[in-house]
VOVEXPA-597507 format. One record per residue: residue number from 1; residue in one letter; x, y, z of N, C-alpha, C, O in turn. Coordinates in steps of 0.1 Angstrom, whole numbers. Example, Ala and Ser with C-alpha at 12.3 -4.5 7.8 and 13.67 -1.06 7.14 Angstrom:
# VOVEXPA-597507
  pos  code    n.u    n.v    n.w   ca.u   ca.v   ca.w    c.u    c.v    c.w    o.u    o.v    o.w
    1     A    132    -57     78    123    -45     78    132    -33     78    142    -33     85
    2     S    128    -22     71    137    -11     71    129      0     79    134     11     80
# end
This chain:
# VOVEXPA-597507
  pos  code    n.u    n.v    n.w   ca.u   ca.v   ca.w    c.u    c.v    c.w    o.u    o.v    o.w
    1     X    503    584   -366    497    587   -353    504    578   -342    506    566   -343
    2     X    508    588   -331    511    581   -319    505    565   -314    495    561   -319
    3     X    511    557   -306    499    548   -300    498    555   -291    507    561   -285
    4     X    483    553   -287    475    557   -274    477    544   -262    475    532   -262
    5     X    482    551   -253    485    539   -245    474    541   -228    475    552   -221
    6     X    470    537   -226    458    537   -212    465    533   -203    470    522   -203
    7     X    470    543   -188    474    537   -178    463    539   -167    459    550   -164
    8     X    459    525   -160    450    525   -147    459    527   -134    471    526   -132
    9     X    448    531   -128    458    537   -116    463    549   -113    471    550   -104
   10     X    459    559   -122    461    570   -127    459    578   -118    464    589   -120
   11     X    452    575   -106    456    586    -97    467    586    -84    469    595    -76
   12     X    473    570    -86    480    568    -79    495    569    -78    501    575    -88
   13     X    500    566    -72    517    566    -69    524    568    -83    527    577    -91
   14     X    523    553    -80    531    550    -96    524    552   -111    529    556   -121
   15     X    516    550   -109    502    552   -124    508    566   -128    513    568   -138
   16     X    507    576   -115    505    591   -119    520    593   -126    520    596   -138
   17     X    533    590   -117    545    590   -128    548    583   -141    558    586   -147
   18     X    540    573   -145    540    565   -156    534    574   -168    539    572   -179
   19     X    522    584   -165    515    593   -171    524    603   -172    527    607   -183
   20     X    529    609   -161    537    623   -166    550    619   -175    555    628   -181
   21     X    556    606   -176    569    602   -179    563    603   -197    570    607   -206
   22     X    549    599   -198    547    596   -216    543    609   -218    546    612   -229
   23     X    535    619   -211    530    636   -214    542    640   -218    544    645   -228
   24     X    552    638   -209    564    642   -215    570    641   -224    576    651   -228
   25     X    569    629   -233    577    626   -244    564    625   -253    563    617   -262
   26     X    554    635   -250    542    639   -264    533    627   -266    524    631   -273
   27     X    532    617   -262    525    604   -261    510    605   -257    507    609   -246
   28     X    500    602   -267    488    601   -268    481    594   -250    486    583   -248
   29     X    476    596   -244    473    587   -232    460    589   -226    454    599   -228
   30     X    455    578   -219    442    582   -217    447    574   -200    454    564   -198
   31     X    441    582   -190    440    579   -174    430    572   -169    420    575   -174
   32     X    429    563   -162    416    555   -157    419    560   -142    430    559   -138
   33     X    411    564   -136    408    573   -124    395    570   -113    384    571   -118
   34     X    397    568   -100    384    569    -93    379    583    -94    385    594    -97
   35     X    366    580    -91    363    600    -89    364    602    -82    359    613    -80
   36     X    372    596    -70    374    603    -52    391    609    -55    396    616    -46
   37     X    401    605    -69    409    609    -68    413    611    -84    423    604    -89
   38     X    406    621    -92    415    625   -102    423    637   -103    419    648   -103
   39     X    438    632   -105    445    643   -107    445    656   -113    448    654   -125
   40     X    443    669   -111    440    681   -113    450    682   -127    444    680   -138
   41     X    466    683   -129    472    683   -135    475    673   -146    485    674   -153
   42     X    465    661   -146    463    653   -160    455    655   -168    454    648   -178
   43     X    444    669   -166    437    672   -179    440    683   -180    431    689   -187
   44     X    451    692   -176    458    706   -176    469    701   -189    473    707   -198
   45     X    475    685   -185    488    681   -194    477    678   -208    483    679   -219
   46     X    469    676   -208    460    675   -225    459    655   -221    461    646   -230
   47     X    456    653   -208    456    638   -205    439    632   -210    430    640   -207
   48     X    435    618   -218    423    616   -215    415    612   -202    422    605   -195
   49     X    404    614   -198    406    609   -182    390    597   -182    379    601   -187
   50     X    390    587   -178    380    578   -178    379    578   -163    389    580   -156
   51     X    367    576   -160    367    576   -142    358    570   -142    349    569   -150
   52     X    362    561   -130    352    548   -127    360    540   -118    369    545   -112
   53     X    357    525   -118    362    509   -107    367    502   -119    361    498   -129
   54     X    381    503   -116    388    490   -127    383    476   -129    387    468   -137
   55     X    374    475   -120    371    463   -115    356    455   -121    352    444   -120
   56     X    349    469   -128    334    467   -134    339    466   -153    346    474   -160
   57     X    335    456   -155    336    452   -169    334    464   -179    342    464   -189
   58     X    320    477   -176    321    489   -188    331    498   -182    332    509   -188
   59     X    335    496   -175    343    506   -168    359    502   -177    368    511   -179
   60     X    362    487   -182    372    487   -189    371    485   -202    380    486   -211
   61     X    358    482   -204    356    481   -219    359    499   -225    366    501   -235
   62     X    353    511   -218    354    525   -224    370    527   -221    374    532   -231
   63     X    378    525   -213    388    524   -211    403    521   -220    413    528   -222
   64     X    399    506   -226    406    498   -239    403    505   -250    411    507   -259
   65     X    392    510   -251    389    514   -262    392    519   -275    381    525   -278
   66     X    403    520   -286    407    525   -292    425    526   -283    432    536   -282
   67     X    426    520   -281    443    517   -274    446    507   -278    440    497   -280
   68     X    461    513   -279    477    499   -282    483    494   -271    490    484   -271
   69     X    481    502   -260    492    499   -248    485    506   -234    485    517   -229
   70     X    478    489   -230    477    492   -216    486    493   -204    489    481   -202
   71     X    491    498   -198    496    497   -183    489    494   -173    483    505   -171
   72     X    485    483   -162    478    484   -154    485    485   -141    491    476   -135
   73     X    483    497   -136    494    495   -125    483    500   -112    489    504   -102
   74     X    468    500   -112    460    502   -101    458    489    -91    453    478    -94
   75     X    460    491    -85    456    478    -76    451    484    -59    451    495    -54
   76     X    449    472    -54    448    474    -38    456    469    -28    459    458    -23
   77     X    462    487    -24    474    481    -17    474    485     -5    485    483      1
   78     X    462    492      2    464    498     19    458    486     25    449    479     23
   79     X    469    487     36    469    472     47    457    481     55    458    493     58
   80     X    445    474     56    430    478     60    424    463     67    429    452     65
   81     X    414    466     74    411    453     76    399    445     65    386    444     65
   82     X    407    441     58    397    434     40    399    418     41    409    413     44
   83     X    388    412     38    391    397     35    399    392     27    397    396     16
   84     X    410    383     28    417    377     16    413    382      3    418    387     -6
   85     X    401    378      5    389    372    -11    393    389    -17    396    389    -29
   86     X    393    400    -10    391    410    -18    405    415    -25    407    420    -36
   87     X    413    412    -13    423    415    -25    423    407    -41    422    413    -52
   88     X    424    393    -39    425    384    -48    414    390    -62    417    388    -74
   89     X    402    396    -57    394    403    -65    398    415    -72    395    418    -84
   90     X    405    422    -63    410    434    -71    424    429    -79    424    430    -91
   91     X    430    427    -76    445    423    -80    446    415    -88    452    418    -99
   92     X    438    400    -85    440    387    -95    427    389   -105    429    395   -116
   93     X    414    385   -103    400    384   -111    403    399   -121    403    398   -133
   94     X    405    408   -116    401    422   -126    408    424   -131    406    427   -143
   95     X    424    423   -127    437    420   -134    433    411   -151    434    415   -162
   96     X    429    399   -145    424    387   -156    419    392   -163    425    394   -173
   97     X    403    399   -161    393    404   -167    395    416   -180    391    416   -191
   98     X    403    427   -171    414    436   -178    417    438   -191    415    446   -199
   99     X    427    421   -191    439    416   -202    432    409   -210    436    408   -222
  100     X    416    401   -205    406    400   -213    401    405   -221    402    401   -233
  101     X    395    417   -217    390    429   -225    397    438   -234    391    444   -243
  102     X    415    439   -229    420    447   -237    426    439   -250    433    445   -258
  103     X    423    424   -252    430    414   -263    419    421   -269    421    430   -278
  104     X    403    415   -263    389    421   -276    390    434   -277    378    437   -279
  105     X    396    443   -277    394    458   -276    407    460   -288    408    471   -295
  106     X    417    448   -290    426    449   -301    442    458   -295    451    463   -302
  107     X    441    456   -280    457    461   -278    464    454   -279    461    442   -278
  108     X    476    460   -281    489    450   -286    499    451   -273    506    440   -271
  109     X    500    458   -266    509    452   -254    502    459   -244    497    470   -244
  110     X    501    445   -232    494    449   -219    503    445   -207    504    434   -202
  111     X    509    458   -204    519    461   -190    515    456   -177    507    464   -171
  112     X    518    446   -170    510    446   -157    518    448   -146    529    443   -148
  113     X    517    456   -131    526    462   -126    524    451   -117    512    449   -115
  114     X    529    447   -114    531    433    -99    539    443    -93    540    455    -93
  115     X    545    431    -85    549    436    -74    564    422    -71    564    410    -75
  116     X    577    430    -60    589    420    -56    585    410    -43    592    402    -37
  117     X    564    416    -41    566    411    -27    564    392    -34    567    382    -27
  118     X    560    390    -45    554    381    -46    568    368    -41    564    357    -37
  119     X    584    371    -41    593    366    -36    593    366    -22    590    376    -16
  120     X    597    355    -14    600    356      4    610    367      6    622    366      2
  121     X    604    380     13    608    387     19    622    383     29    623    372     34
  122     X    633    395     31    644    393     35    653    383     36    660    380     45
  123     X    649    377     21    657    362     19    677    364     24    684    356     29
  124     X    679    375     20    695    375     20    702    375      9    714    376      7
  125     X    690    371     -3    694    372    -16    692    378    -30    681    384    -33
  126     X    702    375    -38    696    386    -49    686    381    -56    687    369    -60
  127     X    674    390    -60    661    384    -65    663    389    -83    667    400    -85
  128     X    662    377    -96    659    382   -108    647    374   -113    643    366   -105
  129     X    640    374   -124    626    370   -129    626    349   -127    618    341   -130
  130     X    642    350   -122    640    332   -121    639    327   -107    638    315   -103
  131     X    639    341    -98    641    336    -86    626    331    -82    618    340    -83
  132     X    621    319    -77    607    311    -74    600    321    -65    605    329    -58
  133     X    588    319    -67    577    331    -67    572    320    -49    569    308    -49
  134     X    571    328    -36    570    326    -23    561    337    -17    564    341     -6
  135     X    553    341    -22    543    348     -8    542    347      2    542    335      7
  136     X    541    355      8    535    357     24    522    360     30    517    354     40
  137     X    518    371     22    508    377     31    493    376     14    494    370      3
  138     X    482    382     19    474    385      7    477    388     -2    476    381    -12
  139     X    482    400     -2    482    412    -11    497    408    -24    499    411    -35
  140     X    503    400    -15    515    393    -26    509    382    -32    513    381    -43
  141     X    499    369    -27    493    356    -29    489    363    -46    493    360    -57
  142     X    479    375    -42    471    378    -50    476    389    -62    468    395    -69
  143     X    491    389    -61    498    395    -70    504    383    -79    504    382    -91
  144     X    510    373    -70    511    362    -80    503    356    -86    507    351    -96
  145     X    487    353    -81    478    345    -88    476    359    -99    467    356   -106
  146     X    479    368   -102    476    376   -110    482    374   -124    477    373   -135
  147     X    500    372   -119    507    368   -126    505    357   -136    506    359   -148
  148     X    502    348   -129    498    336   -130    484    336   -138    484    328   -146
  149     X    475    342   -137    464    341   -149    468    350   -160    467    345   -171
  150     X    471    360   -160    478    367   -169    483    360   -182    479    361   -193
  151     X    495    349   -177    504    342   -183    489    335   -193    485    340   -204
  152     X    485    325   -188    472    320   -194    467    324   -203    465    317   -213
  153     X    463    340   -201    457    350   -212    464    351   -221    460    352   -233
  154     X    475    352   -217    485    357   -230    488    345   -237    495    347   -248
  155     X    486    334   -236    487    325   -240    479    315   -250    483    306   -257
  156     X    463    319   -246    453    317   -251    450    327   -263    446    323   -273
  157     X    453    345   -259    448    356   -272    460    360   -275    460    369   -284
  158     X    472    357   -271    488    365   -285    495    370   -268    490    373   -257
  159     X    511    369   -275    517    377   -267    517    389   -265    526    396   -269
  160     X    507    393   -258    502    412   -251    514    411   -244    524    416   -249
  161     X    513    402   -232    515    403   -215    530    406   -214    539    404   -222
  162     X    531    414   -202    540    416   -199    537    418   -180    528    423   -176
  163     X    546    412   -174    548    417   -160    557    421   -157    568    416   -160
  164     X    556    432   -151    568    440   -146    565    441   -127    554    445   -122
  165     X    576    435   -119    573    435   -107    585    450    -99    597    451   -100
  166     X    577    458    -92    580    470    -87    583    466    -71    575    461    -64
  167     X    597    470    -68    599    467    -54    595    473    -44    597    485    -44
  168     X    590    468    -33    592    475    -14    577    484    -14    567    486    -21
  169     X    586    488     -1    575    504     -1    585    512     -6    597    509     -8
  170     X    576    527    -10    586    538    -16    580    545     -9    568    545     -9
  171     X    590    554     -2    586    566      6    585    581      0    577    589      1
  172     X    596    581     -7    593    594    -14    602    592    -30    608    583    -35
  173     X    599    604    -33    605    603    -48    605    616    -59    593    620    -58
  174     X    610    621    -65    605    632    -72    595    629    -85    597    621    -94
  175     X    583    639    -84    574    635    -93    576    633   -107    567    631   -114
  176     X    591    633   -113    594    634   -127    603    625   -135    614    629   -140
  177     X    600    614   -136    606    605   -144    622    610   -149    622    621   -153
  178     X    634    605   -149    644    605   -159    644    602   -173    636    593   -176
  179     X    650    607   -181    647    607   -195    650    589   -194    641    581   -199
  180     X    661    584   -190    664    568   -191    653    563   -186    649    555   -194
  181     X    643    566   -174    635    556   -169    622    560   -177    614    551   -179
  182     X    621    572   -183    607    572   -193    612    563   -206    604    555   -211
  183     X    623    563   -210    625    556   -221    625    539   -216    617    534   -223
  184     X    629    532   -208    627    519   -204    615    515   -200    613    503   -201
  185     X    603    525   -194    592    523   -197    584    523   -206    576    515   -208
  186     X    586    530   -212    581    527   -230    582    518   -242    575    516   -252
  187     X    598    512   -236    603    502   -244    595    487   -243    593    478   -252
  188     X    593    489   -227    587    481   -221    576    476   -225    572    464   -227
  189     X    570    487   -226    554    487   -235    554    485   -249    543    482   -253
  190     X    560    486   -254    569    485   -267    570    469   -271    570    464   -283
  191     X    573    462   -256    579    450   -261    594    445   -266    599    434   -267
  192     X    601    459   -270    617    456   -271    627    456   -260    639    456   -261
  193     X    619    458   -247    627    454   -239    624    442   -228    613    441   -222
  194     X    635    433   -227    629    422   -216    630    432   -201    619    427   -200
  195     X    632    438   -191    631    446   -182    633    458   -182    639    464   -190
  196     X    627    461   -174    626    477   -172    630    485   -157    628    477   -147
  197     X    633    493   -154    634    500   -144    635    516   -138    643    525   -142
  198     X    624    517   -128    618    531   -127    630    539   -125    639    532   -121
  199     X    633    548   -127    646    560   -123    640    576   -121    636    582   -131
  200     X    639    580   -114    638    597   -109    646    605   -111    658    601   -113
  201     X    645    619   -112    652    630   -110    648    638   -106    637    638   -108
  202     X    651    649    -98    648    662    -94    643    668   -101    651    672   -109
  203     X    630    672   -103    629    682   -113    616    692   -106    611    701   -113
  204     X    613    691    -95    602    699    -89    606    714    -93    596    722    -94
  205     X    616    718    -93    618    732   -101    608    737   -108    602    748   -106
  206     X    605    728   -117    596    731   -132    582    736   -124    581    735   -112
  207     X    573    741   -131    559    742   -123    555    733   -130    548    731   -120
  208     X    550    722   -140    545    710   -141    547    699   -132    540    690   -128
  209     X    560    703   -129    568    696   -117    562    696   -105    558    685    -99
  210     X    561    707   -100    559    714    -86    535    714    -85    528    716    -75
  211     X    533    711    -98    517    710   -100    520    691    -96    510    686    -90
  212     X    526    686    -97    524    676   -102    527    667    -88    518    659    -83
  213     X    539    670    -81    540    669    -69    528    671    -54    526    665    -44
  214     X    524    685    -59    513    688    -50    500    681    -53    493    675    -45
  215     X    500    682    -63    487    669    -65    487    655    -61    478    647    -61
  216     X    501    654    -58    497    636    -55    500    640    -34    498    631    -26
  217     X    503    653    -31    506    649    -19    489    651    -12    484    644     -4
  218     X    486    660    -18    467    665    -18    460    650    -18    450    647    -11
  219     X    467    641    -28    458    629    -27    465    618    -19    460    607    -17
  220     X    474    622    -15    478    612     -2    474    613     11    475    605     20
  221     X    468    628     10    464    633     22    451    625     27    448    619     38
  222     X    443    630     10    428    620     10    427    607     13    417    603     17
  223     X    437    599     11    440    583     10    438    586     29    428    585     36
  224     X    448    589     31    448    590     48    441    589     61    443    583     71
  225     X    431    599     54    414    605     63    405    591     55    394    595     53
  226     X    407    581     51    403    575     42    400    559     53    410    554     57
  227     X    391    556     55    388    544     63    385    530     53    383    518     55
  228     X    385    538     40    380    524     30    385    520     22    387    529     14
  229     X    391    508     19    397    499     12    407    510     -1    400    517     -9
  230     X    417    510     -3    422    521    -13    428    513    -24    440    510    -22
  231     X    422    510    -36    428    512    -49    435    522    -53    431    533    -57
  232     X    450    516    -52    460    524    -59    454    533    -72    457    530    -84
  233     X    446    541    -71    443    546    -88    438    556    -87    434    562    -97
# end
């Protein structure tokens, strides 16, 4: 049997291509989803779908549940007017809490998606996993303190952990993974590879493609008309 691997954030940006990249290559998966945004075409692809707040303890215990490979790539990332404290709550505490639950829950590798902001912005230089970790604003503070307890966890219950930090804004992208970037993702989760890196191709042609596409622009739309705090998921 396949491993079942759980990605949060499942309704979002990146979550949602992480999901169609393993539907693709036949991979067992289960989606963690708000109910204000589950993708129509993750339970058309034969996806599991959990809906709930990454952030409430049964909400990740049903979640881990019978999984080898978490991905957490949900977070809070619309610039809103939110206290420090909340990011740090969603990003760093639930992050922790998460990697907690998925050691007792018995997964073997837990993907966490950070982020390049946790580096000073428009240094002039090239950034790799040694370049010193400089925030700026909240939402990067609370990507590194994420990191940063993470490490802890994994150090206290077995090497799960992994962080993988994803650059910038991304403005657009085609909804379908490259066969290289679904394989470096997986590897990733896998654990045989030290880095990974997202890669695209054109593939909206396909109608999974062209389902898949419209579904995230339908839920970008909703993010939009949306006045309240948005968890990537």
């Amino acid at each position: 049997m396949s491993p079942r691997a759980l990605v949060t954030g499942g309704g979002g940006f990146l979550g949602s291509h992480v999901l169609e990249g393993l539907l693709g290559e036949g991979a067992a998966v289960r989606a963690l989803a708000r109910a204000t945004n589950v993708p129509r075409w993750l339970t058309e692809r034969g996806a599991e779908i959990v809906v709930g707040d990454v952030t409430r303890s049964e909400v990740q215990a049903a979640a881990c549940e019978g999984c080898d490979v978490v991905v957490h790539a949900a977070s809070l990332v619309t610039e809103v007017a939110v206290p420090d404290s909340e990011y740090f709550r969603v990003n760093a505490e639930a992050s922790e809490e998460l990697a907690r639950m998925a050691a007792r829950c018995g997964v073997k590798r837990f993907v966490f998606v950070s982020s390049t902001s946790v580096h000073r912005p428009n240094s002039g230089r090239p950034l790799d996993e040694m370049t010193a970790v400089d925030p700026e604003d909240a939402y990067s503070r609370s990507k590194a303190e994420a990191e940063r307890r993470l490490a802890a966890v994994a150090a206290a219950t077995g090497p799960i952990g992994t962080a993988k930090r994803v650059g910038g804004k991304i403005t657009s992208c085609s909804p379908t993974p490259s066969r290289r970037g679904r394989r470096l993702v997986e590897r990733r989760a896998s654990g045989r590879s030290r880095s990974a890196t997202c890669q695209t191709e054109d593939a909206t042609g396909s109608p999974a493609g062209r389902a898949a596409r419209d579904d995230r622009r339908a839920s970008a739309a909703r993010e939009e008309t949306s006045y309240a705090p948005a968890i990537d998921c």
